[in-house]
N, CA and C of each residue as an Amber inpcrd file, in Angstrom:
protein
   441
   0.8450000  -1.1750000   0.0000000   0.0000000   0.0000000   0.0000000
   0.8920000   1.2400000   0.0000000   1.2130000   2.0170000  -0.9910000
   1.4940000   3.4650000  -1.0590000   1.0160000   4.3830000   0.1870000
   1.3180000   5.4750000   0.9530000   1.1230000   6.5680000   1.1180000
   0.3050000   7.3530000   0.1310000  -0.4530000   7.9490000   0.4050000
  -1.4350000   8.9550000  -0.5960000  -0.4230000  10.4780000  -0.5290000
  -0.9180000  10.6690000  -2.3910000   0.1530000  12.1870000  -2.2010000
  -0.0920000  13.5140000  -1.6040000   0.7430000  14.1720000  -1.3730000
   0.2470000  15.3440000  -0.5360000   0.0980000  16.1340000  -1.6670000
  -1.2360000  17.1900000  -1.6750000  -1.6900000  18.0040000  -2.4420000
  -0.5180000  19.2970000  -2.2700000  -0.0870000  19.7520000  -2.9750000
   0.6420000  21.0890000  -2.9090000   0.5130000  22.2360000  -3.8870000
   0.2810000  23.4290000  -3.8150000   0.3110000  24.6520000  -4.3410000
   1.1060000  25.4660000  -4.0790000   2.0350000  26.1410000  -5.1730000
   2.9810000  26.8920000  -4.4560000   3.9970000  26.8600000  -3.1680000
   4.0930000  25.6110000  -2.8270000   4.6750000  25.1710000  -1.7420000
   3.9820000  25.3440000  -0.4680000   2.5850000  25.1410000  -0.6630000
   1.7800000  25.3770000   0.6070000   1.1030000  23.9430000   0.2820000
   0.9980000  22.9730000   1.8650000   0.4230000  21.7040000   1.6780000
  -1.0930000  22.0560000   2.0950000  -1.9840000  22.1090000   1.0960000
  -2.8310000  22.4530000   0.7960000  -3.9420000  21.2550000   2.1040000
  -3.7220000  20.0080000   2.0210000  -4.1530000  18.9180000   3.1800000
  -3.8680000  19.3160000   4.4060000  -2.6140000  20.1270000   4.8450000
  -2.8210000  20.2160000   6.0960000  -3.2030000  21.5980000   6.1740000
  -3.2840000  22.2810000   5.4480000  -3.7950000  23.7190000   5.7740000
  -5.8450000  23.4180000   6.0730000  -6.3880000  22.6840000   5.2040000
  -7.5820000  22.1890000   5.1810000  -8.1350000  20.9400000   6.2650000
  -6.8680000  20.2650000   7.2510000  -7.1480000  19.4700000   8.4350000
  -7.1730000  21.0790000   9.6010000  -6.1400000  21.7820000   9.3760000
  -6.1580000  23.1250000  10.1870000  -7.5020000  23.3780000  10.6470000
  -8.3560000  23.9070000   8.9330000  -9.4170000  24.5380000   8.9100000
 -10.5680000  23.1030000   9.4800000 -10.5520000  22.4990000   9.5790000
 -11.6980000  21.4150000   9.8890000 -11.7670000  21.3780000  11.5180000
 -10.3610000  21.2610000  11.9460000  -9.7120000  21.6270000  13.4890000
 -10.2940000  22.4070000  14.0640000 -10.1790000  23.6840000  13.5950000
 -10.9060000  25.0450000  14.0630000 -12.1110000  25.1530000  13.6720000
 -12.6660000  24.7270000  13.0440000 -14.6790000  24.7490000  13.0170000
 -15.2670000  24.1680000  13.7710000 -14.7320000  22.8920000  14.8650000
 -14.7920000  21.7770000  15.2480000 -15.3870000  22.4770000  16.3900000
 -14.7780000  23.4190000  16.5960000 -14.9100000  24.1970000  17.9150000
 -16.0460000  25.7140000  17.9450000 -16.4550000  26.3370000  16.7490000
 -16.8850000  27.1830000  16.5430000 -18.4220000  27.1890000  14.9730000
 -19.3480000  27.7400000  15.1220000 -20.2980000  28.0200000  13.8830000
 -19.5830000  28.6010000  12.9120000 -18.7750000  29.1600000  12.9980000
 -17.6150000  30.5870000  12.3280000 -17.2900000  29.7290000  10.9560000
 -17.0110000  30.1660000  10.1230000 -16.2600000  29.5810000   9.0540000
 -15.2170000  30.6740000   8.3220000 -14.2240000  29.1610000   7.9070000
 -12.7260000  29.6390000   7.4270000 -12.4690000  29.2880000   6.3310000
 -11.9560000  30.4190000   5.2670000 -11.8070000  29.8240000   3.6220000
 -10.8090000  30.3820000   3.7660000  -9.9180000  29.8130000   2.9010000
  -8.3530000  30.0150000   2.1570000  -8.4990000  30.1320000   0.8040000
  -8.0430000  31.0840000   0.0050000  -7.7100000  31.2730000  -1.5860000
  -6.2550000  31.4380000  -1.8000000  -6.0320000  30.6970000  -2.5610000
  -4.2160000  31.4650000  -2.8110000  -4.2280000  31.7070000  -4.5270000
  -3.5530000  32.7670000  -4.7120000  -3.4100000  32.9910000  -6.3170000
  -2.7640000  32.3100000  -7.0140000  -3.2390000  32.5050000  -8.0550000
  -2.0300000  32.3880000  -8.8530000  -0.8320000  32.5600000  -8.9730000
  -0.0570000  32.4810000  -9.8090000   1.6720000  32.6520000  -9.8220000
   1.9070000  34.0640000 -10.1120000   0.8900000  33.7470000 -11.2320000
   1.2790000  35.5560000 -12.0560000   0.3070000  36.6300000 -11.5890000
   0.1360000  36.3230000 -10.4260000  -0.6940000  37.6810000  -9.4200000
   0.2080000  38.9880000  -9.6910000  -0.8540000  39.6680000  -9.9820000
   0.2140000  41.1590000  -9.7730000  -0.5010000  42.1100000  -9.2060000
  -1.8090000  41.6480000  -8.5430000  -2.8180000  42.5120000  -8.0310000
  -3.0570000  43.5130000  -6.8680000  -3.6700000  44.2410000  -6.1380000
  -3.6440000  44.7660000  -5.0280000  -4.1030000  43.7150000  -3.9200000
  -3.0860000  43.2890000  -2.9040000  -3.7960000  42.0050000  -2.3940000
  -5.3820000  42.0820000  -1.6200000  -5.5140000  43.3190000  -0.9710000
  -6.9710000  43.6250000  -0.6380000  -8.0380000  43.7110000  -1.1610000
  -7.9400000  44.2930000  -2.4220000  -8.7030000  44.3500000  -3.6470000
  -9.1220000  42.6440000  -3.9040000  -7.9910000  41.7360000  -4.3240000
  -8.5080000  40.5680000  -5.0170000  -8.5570000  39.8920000  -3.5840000
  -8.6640000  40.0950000  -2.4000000  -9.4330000  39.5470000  -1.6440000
 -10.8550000  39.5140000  -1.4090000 -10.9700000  41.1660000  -1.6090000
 -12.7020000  41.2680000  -1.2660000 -13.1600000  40.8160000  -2.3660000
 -12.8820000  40.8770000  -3.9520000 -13.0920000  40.2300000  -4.6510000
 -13.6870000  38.7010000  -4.5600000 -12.5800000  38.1140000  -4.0720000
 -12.5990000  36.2010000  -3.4380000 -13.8540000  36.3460000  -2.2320000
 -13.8350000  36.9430000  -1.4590000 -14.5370000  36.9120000  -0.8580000
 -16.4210000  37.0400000  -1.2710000 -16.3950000  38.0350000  -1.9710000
 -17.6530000  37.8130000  -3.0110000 -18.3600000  36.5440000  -3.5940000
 -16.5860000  36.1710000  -4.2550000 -16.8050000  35.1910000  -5.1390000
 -17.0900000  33.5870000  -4.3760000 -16.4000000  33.6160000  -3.4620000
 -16.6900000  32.5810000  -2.6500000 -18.0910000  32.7750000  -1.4720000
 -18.9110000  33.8610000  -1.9100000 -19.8930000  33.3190000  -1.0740000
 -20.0310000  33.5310000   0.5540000 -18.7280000  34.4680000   0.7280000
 -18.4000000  33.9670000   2.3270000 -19.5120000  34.8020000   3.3360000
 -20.1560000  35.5070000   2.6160000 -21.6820000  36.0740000   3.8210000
 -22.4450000  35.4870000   3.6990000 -22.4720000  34.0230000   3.7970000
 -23.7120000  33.2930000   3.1520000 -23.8210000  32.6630000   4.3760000
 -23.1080000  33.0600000   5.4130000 -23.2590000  31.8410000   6.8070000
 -24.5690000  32.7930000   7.1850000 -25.5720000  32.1920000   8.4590000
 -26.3420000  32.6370000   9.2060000 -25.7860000  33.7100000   9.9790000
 -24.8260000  33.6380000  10.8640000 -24.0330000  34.8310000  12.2900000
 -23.2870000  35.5250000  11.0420000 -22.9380000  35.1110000   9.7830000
 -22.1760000  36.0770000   9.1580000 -20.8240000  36.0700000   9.6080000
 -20.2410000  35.3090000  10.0940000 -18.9070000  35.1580000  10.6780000
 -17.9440000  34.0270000   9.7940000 -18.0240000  34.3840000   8.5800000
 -16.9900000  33.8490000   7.5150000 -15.8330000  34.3470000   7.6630000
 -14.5590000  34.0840000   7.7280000 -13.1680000  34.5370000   7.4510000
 -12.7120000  34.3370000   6.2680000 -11.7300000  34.8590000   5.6810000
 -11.2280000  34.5010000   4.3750000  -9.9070000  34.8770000   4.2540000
  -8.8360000  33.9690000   4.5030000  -7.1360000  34.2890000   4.3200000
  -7.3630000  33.8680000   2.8750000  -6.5570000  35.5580000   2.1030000
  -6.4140000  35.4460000   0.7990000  -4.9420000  35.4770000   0.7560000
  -4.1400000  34.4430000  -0.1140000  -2.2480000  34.9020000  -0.3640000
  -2.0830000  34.6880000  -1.7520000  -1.1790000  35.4940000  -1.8790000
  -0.6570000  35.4050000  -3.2910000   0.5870000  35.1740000  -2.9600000
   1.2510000  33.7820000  -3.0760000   2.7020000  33.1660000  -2.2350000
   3.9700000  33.8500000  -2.9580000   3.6250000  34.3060000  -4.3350000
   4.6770000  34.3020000  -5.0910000   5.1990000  35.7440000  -4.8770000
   4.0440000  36.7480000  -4.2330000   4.4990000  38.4010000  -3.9460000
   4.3490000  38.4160000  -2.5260000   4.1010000  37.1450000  -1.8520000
   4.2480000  37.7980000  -0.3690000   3.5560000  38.4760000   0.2750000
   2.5050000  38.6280000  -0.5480000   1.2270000  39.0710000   0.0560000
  -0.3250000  38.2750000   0.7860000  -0.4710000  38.6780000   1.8640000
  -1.7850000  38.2150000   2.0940000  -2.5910000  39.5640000   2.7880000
  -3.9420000  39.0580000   2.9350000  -4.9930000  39.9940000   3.6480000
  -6.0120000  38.4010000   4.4860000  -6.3410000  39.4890000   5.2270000
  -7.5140000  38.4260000   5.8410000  -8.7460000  39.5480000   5.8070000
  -9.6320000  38.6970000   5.6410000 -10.9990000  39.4990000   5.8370000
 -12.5220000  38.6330000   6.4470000 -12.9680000  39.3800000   7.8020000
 -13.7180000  38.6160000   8.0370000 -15.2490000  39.6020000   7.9410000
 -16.5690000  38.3360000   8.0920000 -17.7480000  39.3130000   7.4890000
 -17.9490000  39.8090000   8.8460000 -19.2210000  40.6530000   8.7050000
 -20.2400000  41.7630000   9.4280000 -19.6620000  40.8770000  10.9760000
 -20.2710000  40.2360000  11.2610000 -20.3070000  39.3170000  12.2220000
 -18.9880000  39.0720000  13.3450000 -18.2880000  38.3350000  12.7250000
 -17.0920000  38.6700000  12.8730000 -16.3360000  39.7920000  13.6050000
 -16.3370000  40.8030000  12.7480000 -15.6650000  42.1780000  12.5400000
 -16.5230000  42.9870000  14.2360000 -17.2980000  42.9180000  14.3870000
 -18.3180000  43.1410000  15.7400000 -17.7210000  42.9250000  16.8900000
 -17.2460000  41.9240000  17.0050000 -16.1690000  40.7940000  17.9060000
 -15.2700000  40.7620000  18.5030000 -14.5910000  41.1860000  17.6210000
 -13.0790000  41.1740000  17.7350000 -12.3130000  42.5290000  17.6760000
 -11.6880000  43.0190000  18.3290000 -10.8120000  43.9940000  18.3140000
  -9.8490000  44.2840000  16.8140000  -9.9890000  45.7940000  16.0590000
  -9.2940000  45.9400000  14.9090000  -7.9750000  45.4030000  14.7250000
  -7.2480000  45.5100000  16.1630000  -5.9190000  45.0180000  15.5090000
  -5.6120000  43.0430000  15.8570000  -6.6360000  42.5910000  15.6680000
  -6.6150000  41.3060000  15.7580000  -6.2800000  40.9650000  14.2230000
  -6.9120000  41.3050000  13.5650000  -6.7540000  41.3290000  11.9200000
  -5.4580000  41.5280000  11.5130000  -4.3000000  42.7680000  12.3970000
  -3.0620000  42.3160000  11.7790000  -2.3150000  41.8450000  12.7050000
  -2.7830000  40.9510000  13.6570000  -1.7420000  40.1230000  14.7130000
  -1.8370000  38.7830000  13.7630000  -3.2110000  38.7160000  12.9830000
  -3.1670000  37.7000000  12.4890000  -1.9450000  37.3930000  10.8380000
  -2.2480000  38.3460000   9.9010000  -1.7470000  38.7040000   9.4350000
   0.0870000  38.5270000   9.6700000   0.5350000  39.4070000  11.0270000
   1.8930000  39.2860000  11.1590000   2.4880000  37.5680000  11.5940000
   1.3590000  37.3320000  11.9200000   1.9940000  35.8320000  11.9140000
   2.1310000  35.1790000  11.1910000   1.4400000  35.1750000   9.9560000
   0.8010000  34.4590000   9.1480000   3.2120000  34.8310000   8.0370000
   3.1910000  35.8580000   7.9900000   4.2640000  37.0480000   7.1820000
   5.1200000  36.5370000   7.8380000   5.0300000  36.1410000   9.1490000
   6.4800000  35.6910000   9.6880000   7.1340000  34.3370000   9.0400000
   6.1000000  33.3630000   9.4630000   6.3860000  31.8410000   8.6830000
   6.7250000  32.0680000   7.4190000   5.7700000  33.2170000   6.3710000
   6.3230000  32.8960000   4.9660000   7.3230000  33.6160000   4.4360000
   8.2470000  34.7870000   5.4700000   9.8330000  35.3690000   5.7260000
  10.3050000  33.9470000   5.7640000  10.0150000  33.1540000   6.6100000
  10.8980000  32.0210000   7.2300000  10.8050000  31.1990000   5.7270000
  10.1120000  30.9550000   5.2040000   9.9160000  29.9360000   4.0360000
   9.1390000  29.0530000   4.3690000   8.2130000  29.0310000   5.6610000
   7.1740000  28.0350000   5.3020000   5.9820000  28.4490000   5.6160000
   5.4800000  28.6900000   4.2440000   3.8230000  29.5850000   3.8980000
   2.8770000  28.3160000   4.7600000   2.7150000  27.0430000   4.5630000
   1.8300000  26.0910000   5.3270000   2.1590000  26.6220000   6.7610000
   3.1970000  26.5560000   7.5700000   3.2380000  26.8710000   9.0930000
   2.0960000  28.0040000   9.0410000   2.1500000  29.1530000   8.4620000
   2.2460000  30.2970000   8.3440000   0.6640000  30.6400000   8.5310000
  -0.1770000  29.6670000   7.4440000  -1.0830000  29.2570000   7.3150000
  -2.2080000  28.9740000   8.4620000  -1.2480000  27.3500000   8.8390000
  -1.8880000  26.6760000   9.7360000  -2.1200000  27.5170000  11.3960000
  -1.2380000  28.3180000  11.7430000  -1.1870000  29.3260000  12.4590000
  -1.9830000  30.4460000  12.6360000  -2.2390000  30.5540000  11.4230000
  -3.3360000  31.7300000  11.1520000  -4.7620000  31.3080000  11.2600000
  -4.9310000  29.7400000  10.8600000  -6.3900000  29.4520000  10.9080000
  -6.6050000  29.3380000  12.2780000  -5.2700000  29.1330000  13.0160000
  -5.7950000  28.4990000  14.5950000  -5.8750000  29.8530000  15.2270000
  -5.2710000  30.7470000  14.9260000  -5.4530000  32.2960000  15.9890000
  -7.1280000  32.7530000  15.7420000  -7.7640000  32.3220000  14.1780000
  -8.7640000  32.9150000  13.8300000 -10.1240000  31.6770000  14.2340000
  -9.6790000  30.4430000  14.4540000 -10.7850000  29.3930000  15.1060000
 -10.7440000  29.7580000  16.4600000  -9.8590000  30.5880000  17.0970000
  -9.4030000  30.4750000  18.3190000 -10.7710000  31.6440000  18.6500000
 -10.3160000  32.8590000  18.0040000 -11.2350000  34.2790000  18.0410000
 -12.9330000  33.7020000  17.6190000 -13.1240000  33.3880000  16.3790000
 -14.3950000  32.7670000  16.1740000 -14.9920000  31.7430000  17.1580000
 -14.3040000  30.9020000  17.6480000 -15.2620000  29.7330000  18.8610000
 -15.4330000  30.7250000  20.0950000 -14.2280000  31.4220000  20.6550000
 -14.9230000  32.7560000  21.5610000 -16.0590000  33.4310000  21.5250000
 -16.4460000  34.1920000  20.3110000 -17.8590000  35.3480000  19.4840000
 -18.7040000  34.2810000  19.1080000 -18.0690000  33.1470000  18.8600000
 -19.2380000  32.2790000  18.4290000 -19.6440000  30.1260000  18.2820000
 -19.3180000  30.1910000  19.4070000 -18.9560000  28.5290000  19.9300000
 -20.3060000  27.8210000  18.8790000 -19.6290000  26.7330000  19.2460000
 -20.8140000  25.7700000  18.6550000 -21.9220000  26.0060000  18.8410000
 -22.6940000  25.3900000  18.1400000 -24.1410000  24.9710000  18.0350000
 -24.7380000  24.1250000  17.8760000 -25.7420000  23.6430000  19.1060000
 -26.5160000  22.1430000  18.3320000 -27.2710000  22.1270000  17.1940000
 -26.3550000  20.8930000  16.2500000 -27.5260000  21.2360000  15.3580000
 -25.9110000  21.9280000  13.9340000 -25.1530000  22.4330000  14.2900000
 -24.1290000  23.1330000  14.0080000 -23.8890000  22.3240000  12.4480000
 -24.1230000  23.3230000  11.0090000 -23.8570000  22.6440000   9.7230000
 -22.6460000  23.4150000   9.3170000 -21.7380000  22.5840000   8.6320000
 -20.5950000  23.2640000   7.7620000 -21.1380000  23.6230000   6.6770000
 -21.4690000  25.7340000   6.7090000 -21.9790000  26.4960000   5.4850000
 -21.1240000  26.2830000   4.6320000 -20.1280000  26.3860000   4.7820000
 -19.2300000  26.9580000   3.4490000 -17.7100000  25.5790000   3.1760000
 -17.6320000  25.3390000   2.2750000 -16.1500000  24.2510000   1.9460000
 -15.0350000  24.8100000   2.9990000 -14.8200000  23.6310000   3.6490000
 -13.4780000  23.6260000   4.0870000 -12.1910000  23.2690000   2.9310000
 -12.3360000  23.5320000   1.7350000 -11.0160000  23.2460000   0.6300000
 -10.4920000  24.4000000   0.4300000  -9.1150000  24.6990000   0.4270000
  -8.1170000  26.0100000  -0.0110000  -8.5820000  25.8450000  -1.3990000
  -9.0330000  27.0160000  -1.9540000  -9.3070000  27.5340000  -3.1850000
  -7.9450000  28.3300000  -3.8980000  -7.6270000  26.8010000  -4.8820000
  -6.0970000  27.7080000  -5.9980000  -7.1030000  28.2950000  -7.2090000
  -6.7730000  29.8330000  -7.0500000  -7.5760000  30.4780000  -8.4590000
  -6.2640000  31.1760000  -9.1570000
């Protein structure tokens, strides 16, 4: 019997960034999406976040407490953005504690640490504003979205 292969994008292991995100819902209604760009991103990273964020649907939960880490690995850029809900919650500069952690791992060269770190500071904040629920459905894909 083989080992099964590890999914990778841009040098981010796309499987454990998505066990991360399953980790942290486990504990919270909140939901967490990942997008990473393309190679040949050359965009404003905030811009083609709220963009992704549109596009993925992410106010479609009930509490409105979608997150969305957007990176573009190849410029070193990310944004996080969370909805209405969310944003209520949590203190403004939580958004770039998250962020600076996220920038540290991918200085270091490993965008997955970087990642997986970031989903847990933001399951950590979301199960706080918004713990489980009986009854509790996964709105939105737990899969990192490569666009």
């Amino acid at each position: 019997m083989t080992a099964p292969e590890t999914r990778v994008a841009h040098g981010i292991d796309l499987d454990a960034v998505e066990r991360a995100i399953r980790a942290a819902e486990q504990r919270t209604s909140g939901e967490i999406r990942v997008a990473i760009a393309r190679s040949w991103f050359w965009g404003d990273a905030r811009a083609s976040a709220e963009r992704a964020f549109r596009r993925l649907n992410m106010t479609a939960t009930i509490a409105r407490n979608g997150v969305l880490i957007f990176v573009a690995p190849r410029r070193r850029k990310v944004a996080v953005i969370g909805d209405a809900g969310i944003h209520a919650k949590v203190a403004p500069d939580f958004w770039a504690s998250v962020v600076a952690r996220m920038t540290a791992d991918f200085q270091r060269g490993d965008p997955t640490a970087g990642l997986v770190a970031a989903v847990a500071l933001l399951g950590g904040a979301l199960a706080a504003a918004f713990p489980i629920r009986p009854g509790d459905v996964n709105e939105l894909p737990d899969s990192v979205r490569v666009e």
